[in-house]
N, C-alpha and C positions, 0 to 999 in steps of 0.2 A: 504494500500500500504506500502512497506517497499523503502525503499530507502536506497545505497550502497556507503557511502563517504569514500573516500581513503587518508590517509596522506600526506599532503602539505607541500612543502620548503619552501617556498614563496608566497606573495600573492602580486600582480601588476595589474593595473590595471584602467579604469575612471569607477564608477558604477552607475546609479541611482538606489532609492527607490519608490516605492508606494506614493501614496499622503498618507499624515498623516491624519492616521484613524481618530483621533480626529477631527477637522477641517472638515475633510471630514462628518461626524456624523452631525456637528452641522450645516453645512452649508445645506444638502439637509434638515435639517426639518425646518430650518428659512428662504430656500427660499420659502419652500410650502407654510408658512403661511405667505409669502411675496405679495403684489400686484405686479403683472406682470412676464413676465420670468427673471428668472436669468442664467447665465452661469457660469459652476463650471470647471476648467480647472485643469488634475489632478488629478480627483476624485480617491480616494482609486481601488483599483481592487479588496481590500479583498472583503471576503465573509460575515462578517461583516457588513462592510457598504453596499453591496449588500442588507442586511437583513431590513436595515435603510428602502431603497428605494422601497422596497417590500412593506413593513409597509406604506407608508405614496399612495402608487397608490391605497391600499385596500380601504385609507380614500377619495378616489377622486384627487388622484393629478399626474396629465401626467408626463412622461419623457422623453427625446427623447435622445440618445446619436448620436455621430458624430465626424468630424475632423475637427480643423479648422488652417490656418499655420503648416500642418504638425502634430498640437497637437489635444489629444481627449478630446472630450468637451461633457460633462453633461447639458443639459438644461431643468431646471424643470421649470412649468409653475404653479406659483404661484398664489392661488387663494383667498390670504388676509388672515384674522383672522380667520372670518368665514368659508372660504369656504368648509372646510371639512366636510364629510358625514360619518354619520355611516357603518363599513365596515358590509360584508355580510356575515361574518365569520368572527374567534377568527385570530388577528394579531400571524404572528409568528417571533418571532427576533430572531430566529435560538441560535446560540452563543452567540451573543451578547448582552452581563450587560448593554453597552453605549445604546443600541438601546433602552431596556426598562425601562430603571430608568431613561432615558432623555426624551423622549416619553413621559410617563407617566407623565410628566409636564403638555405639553400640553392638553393632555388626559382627564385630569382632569376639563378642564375649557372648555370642550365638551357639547353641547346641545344633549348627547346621551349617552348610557352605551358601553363601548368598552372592550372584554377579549384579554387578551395579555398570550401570552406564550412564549415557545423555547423546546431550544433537551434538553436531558438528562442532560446534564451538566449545564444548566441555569436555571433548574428548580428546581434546589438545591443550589442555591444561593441567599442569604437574601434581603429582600426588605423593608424592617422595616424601615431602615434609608432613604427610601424616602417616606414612607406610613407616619410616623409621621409628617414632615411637612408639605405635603401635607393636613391632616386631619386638623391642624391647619389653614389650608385656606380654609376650609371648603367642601373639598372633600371628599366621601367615598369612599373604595379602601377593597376587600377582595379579601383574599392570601389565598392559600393554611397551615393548620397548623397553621395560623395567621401571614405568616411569607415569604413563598416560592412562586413563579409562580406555576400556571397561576394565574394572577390578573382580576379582575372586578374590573374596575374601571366607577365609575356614574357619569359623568359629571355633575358639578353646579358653582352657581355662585361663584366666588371666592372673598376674599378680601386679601391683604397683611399685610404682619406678618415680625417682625423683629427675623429673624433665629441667633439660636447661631450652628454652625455645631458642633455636639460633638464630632466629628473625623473628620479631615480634609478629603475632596470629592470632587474632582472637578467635579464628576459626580451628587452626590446629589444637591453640590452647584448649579449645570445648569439645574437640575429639576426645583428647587422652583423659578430659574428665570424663568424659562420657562411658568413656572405657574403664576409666578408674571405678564409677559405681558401682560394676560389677566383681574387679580386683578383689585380690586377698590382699589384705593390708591398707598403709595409707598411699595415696599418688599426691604427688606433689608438684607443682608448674613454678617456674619459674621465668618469670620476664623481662627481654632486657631494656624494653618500656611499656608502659601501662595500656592495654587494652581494651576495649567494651567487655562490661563486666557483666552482660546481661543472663549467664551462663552460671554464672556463682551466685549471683539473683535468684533466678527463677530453681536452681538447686536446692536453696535455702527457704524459699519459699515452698518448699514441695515436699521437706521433711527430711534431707540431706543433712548430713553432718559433716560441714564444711567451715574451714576456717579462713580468712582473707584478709592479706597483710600485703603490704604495699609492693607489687612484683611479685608474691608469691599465693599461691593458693593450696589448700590442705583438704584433699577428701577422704573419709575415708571409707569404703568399701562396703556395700553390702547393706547400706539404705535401703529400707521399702518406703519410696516414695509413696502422697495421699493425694488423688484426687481434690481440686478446690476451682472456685472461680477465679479468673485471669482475665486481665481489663489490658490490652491493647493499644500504648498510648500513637500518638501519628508518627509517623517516620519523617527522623528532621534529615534526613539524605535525602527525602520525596521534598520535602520544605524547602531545600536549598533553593530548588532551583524557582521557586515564586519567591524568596528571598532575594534573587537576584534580578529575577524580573523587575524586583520594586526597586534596586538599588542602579540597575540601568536607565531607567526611566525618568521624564523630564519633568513627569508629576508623579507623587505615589504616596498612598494612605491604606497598607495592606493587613489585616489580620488572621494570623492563622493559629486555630484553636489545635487545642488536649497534643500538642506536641512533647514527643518526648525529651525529658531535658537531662539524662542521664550525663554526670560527671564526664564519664568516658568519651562522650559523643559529643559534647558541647564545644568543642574546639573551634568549629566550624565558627560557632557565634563569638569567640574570642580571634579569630582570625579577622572577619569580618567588622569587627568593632576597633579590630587596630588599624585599620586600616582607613575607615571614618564614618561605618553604619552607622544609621540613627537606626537602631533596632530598643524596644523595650519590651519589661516581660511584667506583661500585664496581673496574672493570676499563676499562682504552683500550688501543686497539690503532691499525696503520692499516691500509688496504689502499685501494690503486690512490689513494693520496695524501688518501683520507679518512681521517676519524676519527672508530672507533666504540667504542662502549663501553657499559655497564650500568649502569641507575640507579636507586636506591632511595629511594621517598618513603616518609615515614610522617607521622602526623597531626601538624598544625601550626597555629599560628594567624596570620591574613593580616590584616597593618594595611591592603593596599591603597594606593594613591600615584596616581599619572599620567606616562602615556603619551606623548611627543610628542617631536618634531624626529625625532632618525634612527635613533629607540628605535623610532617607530611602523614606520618603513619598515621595520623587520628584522623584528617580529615583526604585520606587516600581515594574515598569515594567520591567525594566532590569536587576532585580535582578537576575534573571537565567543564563544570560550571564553575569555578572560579577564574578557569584561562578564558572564559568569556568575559566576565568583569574584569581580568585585568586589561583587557587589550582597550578596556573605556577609560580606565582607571588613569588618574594625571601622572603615575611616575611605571606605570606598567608592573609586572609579575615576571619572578623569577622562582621555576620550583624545583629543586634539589631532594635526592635520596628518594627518588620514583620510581625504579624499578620494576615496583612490585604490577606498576599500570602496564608494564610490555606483556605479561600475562593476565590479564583479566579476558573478557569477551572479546574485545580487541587488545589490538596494541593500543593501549588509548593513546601513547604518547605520541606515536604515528599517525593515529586519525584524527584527535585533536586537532595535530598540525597541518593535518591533510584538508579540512575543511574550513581553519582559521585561514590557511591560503585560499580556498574558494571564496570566502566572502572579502578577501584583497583586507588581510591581516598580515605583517611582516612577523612573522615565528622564526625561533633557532630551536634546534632539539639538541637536547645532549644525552648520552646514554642512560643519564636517569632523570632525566626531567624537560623542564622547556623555559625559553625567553622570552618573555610575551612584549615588546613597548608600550607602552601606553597613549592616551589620545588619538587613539585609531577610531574609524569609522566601518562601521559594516557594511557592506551592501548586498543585496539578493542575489541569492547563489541556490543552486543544485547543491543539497546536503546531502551524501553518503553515511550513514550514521552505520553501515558494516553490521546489519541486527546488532548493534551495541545499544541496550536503553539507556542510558545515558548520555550516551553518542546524540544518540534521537532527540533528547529533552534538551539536551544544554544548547542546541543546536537553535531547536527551537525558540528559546530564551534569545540569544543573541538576534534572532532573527525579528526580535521586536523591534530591536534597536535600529537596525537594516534600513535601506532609503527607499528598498522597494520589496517586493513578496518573495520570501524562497521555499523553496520544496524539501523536505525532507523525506529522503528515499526509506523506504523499509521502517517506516513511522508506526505500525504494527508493535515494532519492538519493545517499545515502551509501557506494553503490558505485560512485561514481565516481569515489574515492580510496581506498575500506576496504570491500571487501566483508562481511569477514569484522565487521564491528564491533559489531552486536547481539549473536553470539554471546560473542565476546569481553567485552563489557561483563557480560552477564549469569554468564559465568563469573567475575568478579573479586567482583561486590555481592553482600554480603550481609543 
């Protein structure tokens, strides 16, 4: 599908987002292996975490969605530690890295062999950095190439191991606990910067005996998690990018409600604010140990700065919409220690740059990052977004700013975090 965005004055507006993928991810596989039902309010729409719940009904686990107060509610019916069964066929996690390198926790402390795969795009992305620690707990796991999906992975017994992560993961870090709840003994993670911690959250809210000290984390083995209700705050990686819309724009008075505002994940808004957001936070609350709250930008002006050490790792997914504000931004965007973007959906560092040249953007790439200048002007271009959704969105962001309409190719993509997000967008521009 191609989709047709036309240049914006203004952006006004109340919006919500998606429940945050993350959250949403960890919460339908730890109520599966939870006793009793849980209720997940919220839950993501992407396609994504669709991919989650695909995966875990193939292992034996119900789901029923519904409404409840006006709101739509998930309720999976969890069948304990044990309760999963060998599926009947190779799991498929579509798109999503979250589904299988966190899965694959579990997976492993299986009384069974289970194959895992996905599409085109995930099946080219490396698995090594959850197969090693996994192997040290004494699981076997064969990749493609030694390296790639599809996985076989052999369920056995496992025992716990004290991890050093050699690249900070909050993804790997949530495998080997995932694996750890099964262990004998305690597992232990270790970080060599801090994380999204929504995975020691949602453990501890669910009946874990988990300890959490600054870089490290302590589980230990053999929890029976309990069934409970689970509130879904919005995804502020879905937020960024009406955050930016507001902050590109020549007028803007934006609010966007029940965002999540978890420690871990708030960079984004501290990046943002150094830079010369008028962003404010209207209302916080918590619920099930996150914290959500409401937040109102209005137009601002962005000197722009640089990205790097363990700014980048916290806000590594919004790095595509931020190379869009840098390039409006008065002193431009410089972002260092990116690497990790050369393996995501895309190369994002490459397609980023490959479409900031179609809209007649001056880029430099460097092996781990990019050069953006500043006081550039965008103009309508043919966007390539590579089925990357965020390719897709930030794409479209910039494309407010633009002097004339551009297309965004493979605009489909973007529902595999944010269904809703064309509509959404076009109801805020004006």
């Amino acid at each position: 599908m191609t989709e047709q965005v036309s240049p914006a004055r203004a952006i006004h507006g109340v919006v919500s987002v998606p429940g945050d993928k993350s959250i949403s991810h960890r919460y339908a596989m730890l109520a599966s292996i939870a006793e009793g039902d849980s209720q997940i309010f919220n839950y993501s729409t992407g396609a994504d975490c669709h991919s989650t719940l695909t995966c875990m009904e193939a292992l034996g686990i119900r789901h029923t969605t519904g409404e409840q107060d006006g709101r739509s509610v998930l309720t999976i019916h969890g069948k304990g530690a044990t309760g999963l069964s060998a599926a009947a066929d190779r799991l498929d996690a579509g798109n999503s890295g979250s589904t299988i390198r966190m899965l694959s926790g579990i997976l492993a402390a299986q009384p069974f062999t289970t194959r895992i795969t996905g599409d085109e795009s995930l099946v080219k992305r490396p698995m090594r950095r959850i197969m090693m620690p996994l192997a040290e707990m004494n699981a076997r796991i064969e990749a493609t190439n030694g390296d790639f999906p599809p996985l076989t992975i052999h369920g056995a017994a496992l025992r716990g191991i004290d991890y050093a992560l050699p690249v900070a993961s909050a993804q790997v870090k949530s495998c080997v606990l995932l694996a750890g709840l099964y262990a004998k003994g305690e597992t232990v993670v270790r970080e060599p910067v801090v994380t999204r911690d929504h995975t020691e959250l949602a453990l501890r809210e669910l009946g874990a005996d988990i300890a959490m000290e600054p870089r490290v984390v302590r589980l230990q083995g053999g929890a029976r998690l309990q069934g409970k209700t689970l509130f879904v705050p919005g995804d502020l990686s879905s937020a960024a990018f009406f955050l930016v819309a507001a902050l590109i724009a020549r007028e803007a008075d934006l609010i966007i409600t029940n965002v999540g505002l978890n420690p871990t994940r708030t960079a984004l808004l501290d990046v943002l604010r150094g830079m010369g957001a008028n962003i404010k936070l209207l209302h916080i609350e918590q619920a099930n140990g996150e914290l959500v709250g409401n937040l109102q930008i209005q137009t601002s002006r962005i000197r722009g700065g640089t990205i790097e050490g363990a700014t980048t790792a916290a806000v590594i997914d919004e790095i595509p919409v931020l190379a869009v504000l840098g390039a409006v931004s008065e002193d431009g965007l410089v972002v260092r220690n990116a690497s990790e973007l050369r393996v995501k959906e895309t190369d994002r560092i490459e397609t980023i740059a490959e479409n900031l040249r179609r809209m007649q953007i001056t880029v430099n790439t460097t092996p781990d990052g990019l050069e953006i200048p500043g006081r550039q002007k965008f103009h309508g271009a043919q966007i390539q977004s590579r089925g990357d959704h965020r390719i897709a969105m930030a794409f479209s962001v910039a494309s407010l700013a633009a002097d004339s309409p551009s297309m965004i190719e493979d605009s489909e993509a973007a529902s595999v975090s944010f269904p809703e997000f064309y509509t959404t967008l076009r109801n805020i521009a004006r």
